[in-house]
N, C-alpha and C positions, 0 to 999 in steps of 0.2 A: 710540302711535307705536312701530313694530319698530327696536329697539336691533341696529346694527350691532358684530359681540364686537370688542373691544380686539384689539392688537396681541398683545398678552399671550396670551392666551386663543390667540389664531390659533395662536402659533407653538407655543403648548402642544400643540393639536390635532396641528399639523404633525410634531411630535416622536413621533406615535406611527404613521407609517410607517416600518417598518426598511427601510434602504436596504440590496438583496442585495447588492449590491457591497463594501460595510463586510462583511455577513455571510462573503463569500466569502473575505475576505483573514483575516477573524478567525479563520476555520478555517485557512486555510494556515499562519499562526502556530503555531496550536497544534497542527496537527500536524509542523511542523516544531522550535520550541521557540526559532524565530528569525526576526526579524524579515529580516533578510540575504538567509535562503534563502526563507523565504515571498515576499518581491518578487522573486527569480530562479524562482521556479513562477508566478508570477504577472506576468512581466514589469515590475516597481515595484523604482522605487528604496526603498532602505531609509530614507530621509528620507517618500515618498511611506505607505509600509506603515505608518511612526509615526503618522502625521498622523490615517490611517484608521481606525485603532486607538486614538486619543485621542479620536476624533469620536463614536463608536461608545461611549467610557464616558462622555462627555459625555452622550449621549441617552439611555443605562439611565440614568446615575448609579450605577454599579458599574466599582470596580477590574475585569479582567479578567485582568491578566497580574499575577504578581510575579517578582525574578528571583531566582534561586538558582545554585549553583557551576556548574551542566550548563547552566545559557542559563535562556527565559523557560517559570515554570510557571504554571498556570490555578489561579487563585482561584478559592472555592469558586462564586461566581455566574459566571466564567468556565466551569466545567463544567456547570453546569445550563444556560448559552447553548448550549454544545456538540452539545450531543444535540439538542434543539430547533432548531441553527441547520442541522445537516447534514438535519431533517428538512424546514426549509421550502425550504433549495436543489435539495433533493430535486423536490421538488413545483411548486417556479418550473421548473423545466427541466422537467418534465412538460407543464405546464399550455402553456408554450412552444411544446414539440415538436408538441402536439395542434393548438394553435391556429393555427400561424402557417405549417405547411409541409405537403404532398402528399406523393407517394408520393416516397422517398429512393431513389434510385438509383446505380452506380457500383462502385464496391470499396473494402472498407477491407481493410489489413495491418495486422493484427496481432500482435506477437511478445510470446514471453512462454517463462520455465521450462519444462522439462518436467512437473516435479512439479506445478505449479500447472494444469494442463489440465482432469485430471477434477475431482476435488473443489470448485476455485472458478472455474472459467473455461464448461465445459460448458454449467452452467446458464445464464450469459448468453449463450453465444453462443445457446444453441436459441430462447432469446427473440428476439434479435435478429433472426434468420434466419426467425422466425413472424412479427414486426413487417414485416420487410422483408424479402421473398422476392427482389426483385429487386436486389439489394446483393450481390456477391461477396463473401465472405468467405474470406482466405486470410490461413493461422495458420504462423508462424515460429516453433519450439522450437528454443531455446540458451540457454546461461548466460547470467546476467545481464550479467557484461561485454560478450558478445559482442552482444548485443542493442541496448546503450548504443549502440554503435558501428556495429552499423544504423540507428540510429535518426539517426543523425548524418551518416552516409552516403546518407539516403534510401533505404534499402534495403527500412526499413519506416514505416506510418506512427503507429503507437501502439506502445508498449513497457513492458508491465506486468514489472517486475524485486522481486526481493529483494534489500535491502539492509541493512548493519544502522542500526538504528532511532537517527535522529539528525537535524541538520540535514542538508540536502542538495538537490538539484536537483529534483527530483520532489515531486508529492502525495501523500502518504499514503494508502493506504487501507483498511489493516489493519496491526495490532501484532501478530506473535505471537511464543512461546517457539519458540527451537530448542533442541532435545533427540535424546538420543542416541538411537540406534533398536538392536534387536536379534531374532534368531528368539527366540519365546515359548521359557522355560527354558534358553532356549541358556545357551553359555561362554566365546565368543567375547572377551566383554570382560573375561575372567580372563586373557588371554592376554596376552604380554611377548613380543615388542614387541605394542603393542594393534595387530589387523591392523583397519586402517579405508577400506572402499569409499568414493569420491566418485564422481559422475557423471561428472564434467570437472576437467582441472586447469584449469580457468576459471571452476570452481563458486564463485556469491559465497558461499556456506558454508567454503570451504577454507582462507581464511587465517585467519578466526576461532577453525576448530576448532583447526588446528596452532598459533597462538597461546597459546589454551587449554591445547593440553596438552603447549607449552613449560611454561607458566606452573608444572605439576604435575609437572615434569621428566620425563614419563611417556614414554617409548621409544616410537614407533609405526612401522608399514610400510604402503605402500600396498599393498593387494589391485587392485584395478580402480579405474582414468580411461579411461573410452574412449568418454564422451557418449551409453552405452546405458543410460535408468534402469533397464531390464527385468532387464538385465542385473545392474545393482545389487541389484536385490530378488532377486533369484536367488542375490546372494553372501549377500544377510544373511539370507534364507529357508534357504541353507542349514549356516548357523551358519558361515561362513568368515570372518563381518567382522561391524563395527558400523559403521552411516554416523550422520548427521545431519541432520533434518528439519524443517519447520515441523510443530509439533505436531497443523494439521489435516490435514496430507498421510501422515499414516503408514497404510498398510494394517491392516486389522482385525485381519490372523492375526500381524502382528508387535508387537513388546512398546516400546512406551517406558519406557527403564529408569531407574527411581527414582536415588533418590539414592543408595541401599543399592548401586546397580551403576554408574551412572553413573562413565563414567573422570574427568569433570569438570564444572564448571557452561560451561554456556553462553552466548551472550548473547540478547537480544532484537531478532529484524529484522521489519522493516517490508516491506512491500510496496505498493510506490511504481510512480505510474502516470507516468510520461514521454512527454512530450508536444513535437512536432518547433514549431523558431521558425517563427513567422505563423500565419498563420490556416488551419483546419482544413477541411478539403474535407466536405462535408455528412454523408456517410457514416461519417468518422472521425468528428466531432465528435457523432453521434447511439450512436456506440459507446462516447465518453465516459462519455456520459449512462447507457446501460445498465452499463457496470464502475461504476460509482458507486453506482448504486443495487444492484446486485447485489451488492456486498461489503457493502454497507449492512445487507441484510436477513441476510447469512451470521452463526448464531449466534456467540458467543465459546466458542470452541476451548478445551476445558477444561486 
């Protein structure tokens, strides 16, 4: 006679489908380090984001979170879900995109840094633009604030920004050091007052740095704000200043300077993808998909 398995047995079985959606939010935790802001990127209340997150170490049976003085940190089985979890939402959104839709048409806006263009935005867009020839793509360069505030405005409709690394509105999707930049051998940063280029007095770099080098009582002068990066690389190429950068945005002929030069420590910003309320027009939300997985594969910036 064939034995029908227990209840037991059943839900056992059942427990070993991960529900992507627990997945999804469990990253927005951990890359935000709060429950609060992970369900404000996620649209979830923070009672909803606990719930999800309790259900989720229910069916490992692993802690995930612990909290400490900065908000919540990832247990050690909470980071081995990490890298595994961002690899299977990776691949559900793939296997989605291929399955279930034809050719994407339309336009998406996207805004984002200057700085950030070549080194981590290029490569996706050329992907994108091969995947989908018939998709307009039109790219808004400005500071991060100023981008927010397109983004809110409808001016644009994705806004990849720097910020520094903390809870906040946005999803994560890169951590890196900001560090001081300078011409190779230069002297610039021997200089009183320190002369220091930013791009924009809107740059989300500039209250950190002057913060900073309040903190070290250290005298400074602006050289150049006028929203021309080129321009910047031109002051600190030609030993008239030191600016500040994400570690993988610095050109090769210029020096990141140690600690031996450095006027101060820095702190560490994020690079947070903002996302406008409702639902996303087909063409933005398939541009999602590509910054996601395209910072995903981008090495870690030494």
């Amino acid at each position: 006679m064939l034995k029908m398995p227990g209840i037991r047995t059943y839900n056992a079985e059942m427990a070993r489908n991960l529900d992507i959606d627990l997945i999804r939010t469990f990253i927005a935790v951990a890359d935000h380090s709060s429950m609060t802001a992970a369900g404000n990127a996620r649209y979830l209340t923070q009672s909803a984001v606990s719930q999800q997150i309790r259900r989720l170490e229910d069916m490992l049976g692993h802690a995930l979170f612990e909290r400490d003085r900065r908000g919540l940190k990832l247990t050690p089985s909470g980071e081995h879900l990490l890298a595994k979890g961002r690899r299977l939402i990776a691949l559900n959104d793939d296997i989605w995109a291929e399955m279930t839709v034809g050719h994407v048409q339309g336009k998406v806006r996207l805004g984002l840094p200057y700085d950030l263009v070549e080194p981590c935005i290029a490569p996706v867009i050329k992907a994108y633009a091969s995947a989908h020839p018939q998709v307009e793509i039109s790219l808004t360069c400005a500071a991060s604030p100023d981008l927010i505030a397109g983004l809110a405005e409808g001016a644009i409709d994705l806004a990849v920004v720097e910020e520094p690394q903390g809870p906040g509105a946005g999803e994560c999707l890169r951590v890196e050091r900001l560090v001081w930049v300078g011409a190779r051998n230069g002297g610039a940063w021997l200089k009183t007052p320190l002369p220091v280029s930013m791009v924009a007095d809107t740059c989300a770099f500039r209250p950190a740095v002057l913060a900073a080098l309040e903190r070290q009582d250290r005298a400074w002068r602006t050289v150049f704000e006028n929203g021309n990066i080129e321009a910047t690389t031109a002051t600190v190429r030609a030993d008239l200043a030191v600016t500040a950068w994400l570690v993988s945005t610095v050109p090769a002929d210029l020096e990141i300077l140690g600690p031996d030069k450095a006027p101060t420590d820095l702190p560490l910003f994020a690079v947070n993808l903002h996302l406008p309320k409702g639902n996303l027009a087909r063409p933005a939300a398939e541009m999602v998909r590509y910054l996601r997985e395209g910072f995903a594969r981008m090495p870690q910036a030494a």
